[in-house]
N, C-alpha and C positions, 0 to 999 in steps of 0.2 A: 620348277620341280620336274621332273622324269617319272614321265608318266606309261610309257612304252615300253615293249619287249620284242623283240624280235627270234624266232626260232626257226632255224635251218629247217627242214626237217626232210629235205628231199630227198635223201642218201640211197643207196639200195641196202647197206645193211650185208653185204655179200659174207662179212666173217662170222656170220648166221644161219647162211644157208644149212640147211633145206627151208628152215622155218621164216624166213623175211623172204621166201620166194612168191607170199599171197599175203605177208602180215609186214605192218612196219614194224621197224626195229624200233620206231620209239613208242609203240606201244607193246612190246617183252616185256611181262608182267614181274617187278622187284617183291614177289611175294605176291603181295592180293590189290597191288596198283601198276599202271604202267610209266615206265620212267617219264614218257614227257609230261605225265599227270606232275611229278614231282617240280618238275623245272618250273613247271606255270606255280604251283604254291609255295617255290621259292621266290619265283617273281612277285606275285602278290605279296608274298609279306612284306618286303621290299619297298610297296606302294606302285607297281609296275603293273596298273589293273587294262591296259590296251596292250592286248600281245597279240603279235603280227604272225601268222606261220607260211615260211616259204616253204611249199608241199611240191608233190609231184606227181608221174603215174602213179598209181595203186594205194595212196595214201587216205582215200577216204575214210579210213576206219578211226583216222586222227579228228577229221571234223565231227563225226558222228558221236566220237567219244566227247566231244565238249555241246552235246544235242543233249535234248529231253529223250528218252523212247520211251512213249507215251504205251507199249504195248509191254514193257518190261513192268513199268509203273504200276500201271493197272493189277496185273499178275498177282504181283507181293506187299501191293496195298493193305497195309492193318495189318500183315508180319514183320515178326522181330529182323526182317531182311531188309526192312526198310535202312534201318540202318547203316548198312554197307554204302549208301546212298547217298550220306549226308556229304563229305568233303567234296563230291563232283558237284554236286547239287549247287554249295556256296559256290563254287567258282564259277557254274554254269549263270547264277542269278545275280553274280558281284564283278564278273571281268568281260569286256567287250574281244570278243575275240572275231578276227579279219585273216583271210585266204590269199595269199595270191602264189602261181603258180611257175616255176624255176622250170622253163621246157628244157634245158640243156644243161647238165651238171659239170658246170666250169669250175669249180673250186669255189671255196668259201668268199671268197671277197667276192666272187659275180652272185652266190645267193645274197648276199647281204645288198646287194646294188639292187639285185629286184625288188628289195623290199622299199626302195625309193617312196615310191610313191605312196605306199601306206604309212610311213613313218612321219616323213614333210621337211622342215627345217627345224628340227631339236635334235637333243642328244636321248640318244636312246640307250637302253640294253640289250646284250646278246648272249643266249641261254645255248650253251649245246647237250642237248638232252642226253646224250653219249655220258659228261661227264657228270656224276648224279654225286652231290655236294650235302655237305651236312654240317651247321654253324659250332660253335665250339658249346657245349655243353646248352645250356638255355639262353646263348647267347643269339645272336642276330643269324641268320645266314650270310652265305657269301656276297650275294645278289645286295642285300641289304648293306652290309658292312661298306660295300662298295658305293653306293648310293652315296652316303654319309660323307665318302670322303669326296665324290664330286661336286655336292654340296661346298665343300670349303676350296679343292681347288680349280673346279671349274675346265676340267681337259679330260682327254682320252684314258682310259686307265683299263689296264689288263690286270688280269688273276693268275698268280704264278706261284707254283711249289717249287721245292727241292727235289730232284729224280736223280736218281744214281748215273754214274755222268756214264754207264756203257745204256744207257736207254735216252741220251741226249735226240738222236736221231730219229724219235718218233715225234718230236715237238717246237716249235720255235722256239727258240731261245733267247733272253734280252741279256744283256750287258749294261748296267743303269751304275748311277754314283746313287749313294745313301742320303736320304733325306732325315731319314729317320729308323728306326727300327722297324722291320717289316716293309719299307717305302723307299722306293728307287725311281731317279729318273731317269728314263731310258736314251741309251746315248748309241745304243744298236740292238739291232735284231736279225736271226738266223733261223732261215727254215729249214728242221731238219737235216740240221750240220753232223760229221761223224765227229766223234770222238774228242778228236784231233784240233779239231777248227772250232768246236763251241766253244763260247765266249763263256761261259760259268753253267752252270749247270739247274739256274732256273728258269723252268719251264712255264711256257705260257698254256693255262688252262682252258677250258671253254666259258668262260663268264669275262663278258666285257662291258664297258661304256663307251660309247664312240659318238664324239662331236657329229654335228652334219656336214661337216667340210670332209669326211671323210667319203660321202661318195664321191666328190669331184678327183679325192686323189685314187679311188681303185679307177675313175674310168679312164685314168690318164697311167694308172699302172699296167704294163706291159704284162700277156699272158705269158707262163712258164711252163716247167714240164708237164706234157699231155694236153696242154692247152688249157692251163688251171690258172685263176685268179689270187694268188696267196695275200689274204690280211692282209699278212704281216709286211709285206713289203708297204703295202698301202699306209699300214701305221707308221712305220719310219720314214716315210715321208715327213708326215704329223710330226715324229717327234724330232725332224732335222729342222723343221719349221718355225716349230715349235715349245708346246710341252707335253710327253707323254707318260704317264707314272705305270710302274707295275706296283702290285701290292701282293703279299703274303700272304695269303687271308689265313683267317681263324679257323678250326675245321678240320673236314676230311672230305675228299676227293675220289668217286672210283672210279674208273674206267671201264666204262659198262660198254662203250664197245668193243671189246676184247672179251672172251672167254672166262678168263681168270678172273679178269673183275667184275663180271656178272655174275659169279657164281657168290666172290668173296663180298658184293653188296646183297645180295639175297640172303646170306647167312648173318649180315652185321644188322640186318635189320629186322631179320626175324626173332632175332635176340633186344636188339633195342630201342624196334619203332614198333613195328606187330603188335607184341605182346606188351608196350607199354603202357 
């Protein structure tokens, strides 16, 4: 079983500024929760109750938020405020959560290496709280759906949508043969390819499973531009090795580190999680 989660969370958040200049970005409230609160209770549904967060400067406010505050507690004890309370409260008293801290922000595959040693030798998951997911009607979430399928095949497996192929260049991109509907095995991958050069036009998202051969292959992957660790190149190794599936998921997708889609997940969910 897959018990772990692992969550970036060291970012600076700069397409934020002013406001991720003293606040993490993954705590920018989607309404009346913050997004990484969401990614951990998509992990948990999942059964992903050990989740890992590689944080950085100024991110205290991520651990505090999965803390008791015993002075807020107290305050609104025996009011109807209690309430607001309850969904942190389960995850604070039902999921083991662990720190450890990314001093140099090398790209995603050098956070995910930090988390070496809190993870160990299993296959874990990896949440990026940026992308804030939503399972298809009363169906499973993403994190979940995904599980199920490493379950039966036992390997590396990415989450990948359709994006309109002039917005290819914000995301890796895989090239896989069809397994099934929804399920490809991956036979290449592009980071941030233009137009031109992507391989099709599915995009890989922030929700992964990754075997633990996977750190051996970032720390034999060569840094890239800026001096950044990319995945993705780490995963085609895996999947030249080996075998690496992408999957479809069920769902919906925003893009909450961008603008546009933190606005358009605040309004899809004050309509139909808020008020549900």
């Amino acid at each position: 079983m897959i018990r772990k989660c692992l969550f970036p969370v060291a970012g600076y958040g700069t397409r934020f500024l002013p406001a991720t200049k003293s606040m993490p970005k993954e705590m920018l409230p989607i309404v009346n929760k913050p997004l990484v609160q969401y990614g951990v209770e998509e992990a948990v549904q999942a059964g992903l109750d050990n989740v890992t967060f590689v944080t950085g400067r100024g991110k205290r406010a991520i651990a505090d938020h999965f803390d008791i505050s015993y002075e807020l507690e107290h305050q609104i004890s025996g009011t109807s405020k209690e309430q607001y309370l309850d969904g942190i409260r389960h995850l604070i008293d039902n999921v083991n959560f662990s720190f450890i801290r990314q001093n140099n922000m090398l790209g995603l595959g050098h956070a995910i290496l930090t988390g070496e040693s809190l993870i160990g030798d299993e296959a874990f998951g990896v949440v990026l709280a940026d992308d804030l997911c939503f399972g298809e009607g009363e169906g499973d979430g993403v994190m979940a759906q995904m599980v199920k399928l490493y379950n039966q095949f036992r390997c590396t497996i990415v989450a990948i949508e359709e994006v309109p192929e002039d917005e290819v260049h914000k995301y890796g991109v895989i090239k896989g043969d069809s397994m099934m509907e929804g399920l490809y095995r991956v036979t290449d991958m592009v980071e941030k390819p233009n137009k031109e050069e992507a391989p099709s036009n599915l995009a890989i998202i922030g929700r992964y499973i990754l075997t633990p051969d996977i750190f051996e292959k970032i720390r034999n992957t060569p840094a890239g531009r800026n001096g950044e660790v990319q995945i993705t190149d780490a995963i085609l190794q895996q999947a030249k090795e080996g075998c690496v599936l992408a999957y479809q998921f069920k769902g919906r997708r925003f893009d909450c580190g961008s603008v546009d889609g933190f606005v358009e997940a605040t309004n899809y969910c004050y309509q139909n999680v808020y008020k549900a």
